[in-house]
C-alpha positions as CSV (number, residue, x, y, z in Angstrom):
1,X,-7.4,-29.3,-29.9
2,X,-8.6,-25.5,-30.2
3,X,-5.3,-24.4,-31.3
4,X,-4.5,-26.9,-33.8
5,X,-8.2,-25.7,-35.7
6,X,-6.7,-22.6,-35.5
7,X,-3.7,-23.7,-37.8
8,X,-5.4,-25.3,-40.0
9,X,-8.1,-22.7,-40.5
10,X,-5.3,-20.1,-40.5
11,X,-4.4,-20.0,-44.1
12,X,-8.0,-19.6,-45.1
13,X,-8.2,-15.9,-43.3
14,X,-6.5,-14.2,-46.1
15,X,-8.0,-15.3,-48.9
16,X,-11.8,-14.9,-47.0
17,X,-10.5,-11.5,-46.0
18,X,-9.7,-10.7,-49.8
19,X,-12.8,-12.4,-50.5
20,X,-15.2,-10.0,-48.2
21,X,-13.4,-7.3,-49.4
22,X,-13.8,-7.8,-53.3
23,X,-17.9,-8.4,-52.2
24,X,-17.7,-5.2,-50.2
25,X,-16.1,-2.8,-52.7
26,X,-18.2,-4.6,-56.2
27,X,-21.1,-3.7,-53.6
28,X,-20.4,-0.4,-53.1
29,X,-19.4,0.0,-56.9
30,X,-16.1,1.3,-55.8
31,X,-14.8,-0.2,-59.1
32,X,-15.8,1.0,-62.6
33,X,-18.2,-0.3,-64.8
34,X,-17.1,-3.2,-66.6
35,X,-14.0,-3.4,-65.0
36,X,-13.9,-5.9,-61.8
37,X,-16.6,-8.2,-61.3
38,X,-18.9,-9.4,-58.2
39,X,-17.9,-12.3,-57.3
40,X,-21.6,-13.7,-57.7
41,X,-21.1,-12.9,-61.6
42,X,-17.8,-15.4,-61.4
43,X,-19.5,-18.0,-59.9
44,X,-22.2,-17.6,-62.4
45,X,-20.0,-17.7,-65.1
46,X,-18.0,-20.3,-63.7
47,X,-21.6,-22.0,-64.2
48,X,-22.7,-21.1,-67.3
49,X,-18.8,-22.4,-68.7
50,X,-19.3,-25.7,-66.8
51,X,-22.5,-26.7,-68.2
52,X,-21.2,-26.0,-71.6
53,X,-18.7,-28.7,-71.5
54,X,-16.7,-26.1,-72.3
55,X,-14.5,-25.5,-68.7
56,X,-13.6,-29.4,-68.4
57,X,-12.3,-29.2,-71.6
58,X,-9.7,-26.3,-71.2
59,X,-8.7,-27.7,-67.9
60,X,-8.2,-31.3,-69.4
61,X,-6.2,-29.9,-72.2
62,X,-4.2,-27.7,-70.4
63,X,-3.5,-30.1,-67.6
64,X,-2.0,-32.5,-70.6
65,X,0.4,-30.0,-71.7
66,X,1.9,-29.2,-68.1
67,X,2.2,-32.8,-67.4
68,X,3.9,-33.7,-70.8
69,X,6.1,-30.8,-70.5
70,X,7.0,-31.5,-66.9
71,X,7.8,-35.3,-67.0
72,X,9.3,-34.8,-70.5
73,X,11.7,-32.3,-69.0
74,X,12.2,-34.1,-65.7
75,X,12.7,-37.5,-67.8
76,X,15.3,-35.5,-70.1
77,X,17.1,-32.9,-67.6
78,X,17.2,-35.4,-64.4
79,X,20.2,-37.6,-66.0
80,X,22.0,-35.1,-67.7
81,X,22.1,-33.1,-64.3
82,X,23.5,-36.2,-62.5
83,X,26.6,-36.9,-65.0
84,X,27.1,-33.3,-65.1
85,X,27.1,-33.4,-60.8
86,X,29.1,-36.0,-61.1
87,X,31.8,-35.6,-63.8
88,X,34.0,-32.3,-63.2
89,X,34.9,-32.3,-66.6
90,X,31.4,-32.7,-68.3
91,X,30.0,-29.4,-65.9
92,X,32.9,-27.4,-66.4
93,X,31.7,-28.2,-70.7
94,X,28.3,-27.7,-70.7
95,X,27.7,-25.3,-67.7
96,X,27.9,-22.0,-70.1
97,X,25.9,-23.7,-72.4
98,X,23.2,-24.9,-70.4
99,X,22.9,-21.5,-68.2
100,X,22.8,-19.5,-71.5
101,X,19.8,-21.4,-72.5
102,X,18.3,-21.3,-68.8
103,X,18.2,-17.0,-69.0
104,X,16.6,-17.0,-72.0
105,X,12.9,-15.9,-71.9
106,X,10.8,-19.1,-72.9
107,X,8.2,-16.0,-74.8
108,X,10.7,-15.4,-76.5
109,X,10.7,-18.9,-78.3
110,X,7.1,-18.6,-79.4
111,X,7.7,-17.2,-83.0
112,X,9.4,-20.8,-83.2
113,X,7.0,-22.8,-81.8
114,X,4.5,-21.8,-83.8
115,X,6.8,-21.5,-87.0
116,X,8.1,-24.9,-86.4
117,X,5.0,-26.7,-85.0
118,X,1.9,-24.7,-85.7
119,X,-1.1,-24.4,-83.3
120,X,-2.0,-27.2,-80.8
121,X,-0.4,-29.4,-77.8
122,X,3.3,-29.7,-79.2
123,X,4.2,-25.8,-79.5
124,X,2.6,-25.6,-76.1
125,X,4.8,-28.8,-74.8
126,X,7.3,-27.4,-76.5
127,X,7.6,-24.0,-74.5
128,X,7.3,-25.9,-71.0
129,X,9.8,-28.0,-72.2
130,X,12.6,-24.9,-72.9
131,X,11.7,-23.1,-69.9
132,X,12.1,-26.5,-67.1
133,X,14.4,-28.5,-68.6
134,X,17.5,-26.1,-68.3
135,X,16.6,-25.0,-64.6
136,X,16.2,-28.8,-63.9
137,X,19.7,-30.0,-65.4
138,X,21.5,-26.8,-63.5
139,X,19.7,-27.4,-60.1
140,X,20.7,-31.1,-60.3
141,X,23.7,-30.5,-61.0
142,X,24.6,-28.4,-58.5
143,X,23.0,-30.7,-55.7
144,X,24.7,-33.7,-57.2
145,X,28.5,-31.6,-56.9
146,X,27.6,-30.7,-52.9
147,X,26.6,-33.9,-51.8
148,X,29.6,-34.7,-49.0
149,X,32.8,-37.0,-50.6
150,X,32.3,-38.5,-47.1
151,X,28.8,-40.2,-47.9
152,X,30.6,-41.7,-50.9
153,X,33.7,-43.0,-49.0
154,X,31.0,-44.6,-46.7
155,X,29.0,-46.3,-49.2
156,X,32.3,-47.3,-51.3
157,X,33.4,-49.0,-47.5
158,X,30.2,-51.0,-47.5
159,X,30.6,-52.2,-51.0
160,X,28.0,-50.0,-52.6
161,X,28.9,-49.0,-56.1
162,X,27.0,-48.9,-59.3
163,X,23.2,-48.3,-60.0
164,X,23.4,-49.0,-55.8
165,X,25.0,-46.0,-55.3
166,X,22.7,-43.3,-56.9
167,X,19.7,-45.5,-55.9
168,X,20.8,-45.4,-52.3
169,X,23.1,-42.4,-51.8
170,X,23.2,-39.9,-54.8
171,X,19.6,-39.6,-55.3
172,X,18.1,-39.6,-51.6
173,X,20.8,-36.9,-50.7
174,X,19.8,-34.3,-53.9
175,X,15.9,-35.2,-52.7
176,X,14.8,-32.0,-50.9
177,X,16.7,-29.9,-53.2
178,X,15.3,-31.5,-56.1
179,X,11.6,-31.5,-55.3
180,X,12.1,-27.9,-54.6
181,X,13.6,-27.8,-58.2
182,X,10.4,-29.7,-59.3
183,X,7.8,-27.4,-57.3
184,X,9.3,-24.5,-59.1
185,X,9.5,-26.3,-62.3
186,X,5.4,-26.9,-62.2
187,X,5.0,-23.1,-61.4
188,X,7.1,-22.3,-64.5
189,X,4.9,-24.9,-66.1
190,X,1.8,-23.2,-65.9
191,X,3.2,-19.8,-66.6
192,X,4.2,-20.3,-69.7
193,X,1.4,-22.8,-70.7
194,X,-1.3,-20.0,-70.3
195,X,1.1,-17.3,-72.9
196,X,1.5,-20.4,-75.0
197,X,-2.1,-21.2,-75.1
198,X,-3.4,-17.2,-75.4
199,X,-1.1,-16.8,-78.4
200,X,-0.9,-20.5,-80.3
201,X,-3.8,-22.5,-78.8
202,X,-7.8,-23.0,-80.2
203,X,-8.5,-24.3,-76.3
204,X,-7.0,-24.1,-72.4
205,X,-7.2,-22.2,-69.6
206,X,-4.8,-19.6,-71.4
207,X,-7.2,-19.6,-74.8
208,X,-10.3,-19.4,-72.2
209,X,-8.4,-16.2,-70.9
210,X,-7.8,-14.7,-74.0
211,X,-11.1,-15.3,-75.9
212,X,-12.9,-14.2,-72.4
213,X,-10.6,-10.5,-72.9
214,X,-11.8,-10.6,-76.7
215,X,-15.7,-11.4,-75.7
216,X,-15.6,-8.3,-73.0
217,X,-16.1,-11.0,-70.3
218,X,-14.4,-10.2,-67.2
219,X,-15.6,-12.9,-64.7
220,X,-14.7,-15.7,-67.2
221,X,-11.3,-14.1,-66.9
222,X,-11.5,-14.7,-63.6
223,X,-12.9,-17.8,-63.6
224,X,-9.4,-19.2,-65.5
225,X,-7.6,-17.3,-63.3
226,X,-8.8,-19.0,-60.2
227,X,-9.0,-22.0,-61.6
228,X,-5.1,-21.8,-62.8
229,X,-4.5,-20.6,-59.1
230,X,-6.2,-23.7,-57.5
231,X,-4.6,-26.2,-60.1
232,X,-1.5,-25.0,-59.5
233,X,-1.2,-25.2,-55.9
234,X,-2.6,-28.5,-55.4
235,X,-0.1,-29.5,-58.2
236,X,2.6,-28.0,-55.5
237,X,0.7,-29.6,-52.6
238,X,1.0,-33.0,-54.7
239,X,5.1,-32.6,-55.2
240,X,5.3,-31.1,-51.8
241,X,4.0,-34.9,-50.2
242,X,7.0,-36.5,-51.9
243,X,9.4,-35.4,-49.1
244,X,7.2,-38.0,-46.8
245,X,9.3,-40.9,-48.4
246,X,11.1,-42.6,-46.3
247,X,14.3,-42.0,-48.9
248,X,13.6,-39.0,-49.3
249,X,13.5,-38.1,-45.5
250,X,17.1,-39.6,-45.5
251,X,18.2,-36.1,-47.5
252,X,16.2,-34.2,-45.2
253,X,18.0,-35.6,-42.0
254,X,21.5,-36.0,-43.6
């Protein structure tokens, strides 16, 4: 019982380690003026931006452009990796194409965005959308081309062709390594959402960033940090309980 508190109170010792430490030092003044602050300022500026009405709003619309991005790219990329996975001819065609596209820094489609769709949620949906959908088509690809012939002689045995087989062999099989694909999709997600909102946004976590730098306030910077931080890994925590599926346990086991 003792040792499995330990586990779970075992991730928490490095961030209250780093914690104690930043208290320590901002209470020493080890760093200059202006520069790093207490935590007792973030918390009271995490205050100050929550009674506003102003913090629930940036989260809110930040939260929309990740998720429109994300299922836009998963909805778009997720079929076109399959017939790539599973027609030699069409991966051998587009491969180049597609992992041309996938190297490409997403900043440096933000003179587009904003020249094709101006300030607000589509430049923003936009950005997430070039920077996931391309890792998202390659990585299903690729899963789709290693699953084993042997699964597909199996299911052809049983009779299992059709919309059957990539309910109930193709897709369980490319499970883990697509939800890994996904976790590192929503990571991507946010990174570019916050550039995307600090140079063509009016609100956000990234605009909240950027207009704390402009305003000289360091613990509201921190404050979106955090809160980008915390979103982020409960977004991975979320995508990280799909592997509990039955179905998907299958591709974990195969």
């Amino acid at each position: 019982m003792i040792a499995r508190a330990y586990v779970k109170t075992l991730p928490l010792l490095l961030p209250a380690t780093a914690l104690t430490a930043w208290a320590v030092c901002s209470a020493l003044h080890v760093f200059p003026p202006g520069s790093v602050p207490a935590p007792a300022q973030v918390v009271a500026g995490f205050r100050e931006e929550l009674l506003r009405g102003r913090l629930l709003d940036d989260v809110v619309a930040s939260l929309f452009r990740v998720f429109s991005g994300f299922l836009l790219s998963v909805g778009l990329g997720l079929p076109l990796g399959l017939g790539m996975g599973l027609n030699a001819r069409a991966r051998a065609a587009l491969h180049p194409t597609i992992n041309f596209f996938r190297n490409l820094s997403p900043l440096a489609w933000i003179p587009f965005a904003i020249l094709w769709f101006g300030i607000g949620d589509v430049p923003a949906i936009f950005l997430i959308l070039m920077t996931t959908f391309f890792p998202i088509v390659m990585a299903t690809a690729a899963a789709v081309a290693n699953i084993p012939n042997v699964y597909f002689r199996v299911a052809s045995d049983h009779g299992i062709r059709g919309g059957a087989l990539l309910w109930q062999v193709t897709l369980p099989a490319i499970m883990p390594q697509f939800i890994t694909t996904l976790r590192l999709a929503a990571g991507l997600s946010w990174v570019v959402v916050v550039a995307a909102e600090m140079i063509a946004g009016r609100d956000g976590l990234g605009f909240l960033i950027w207009d704390a730098r402009n305003a000289l306030r360091p613990d509201l910077l921190v404050v979106g940090m955090i809160l980008i931080g915390m979103i982020g890994v409960a977004m991975d925590a979320a995508l990280l309980k799909l592997t509990s599926i039955p179905s998907v346990r299958w591709g974990y086991e195969k």
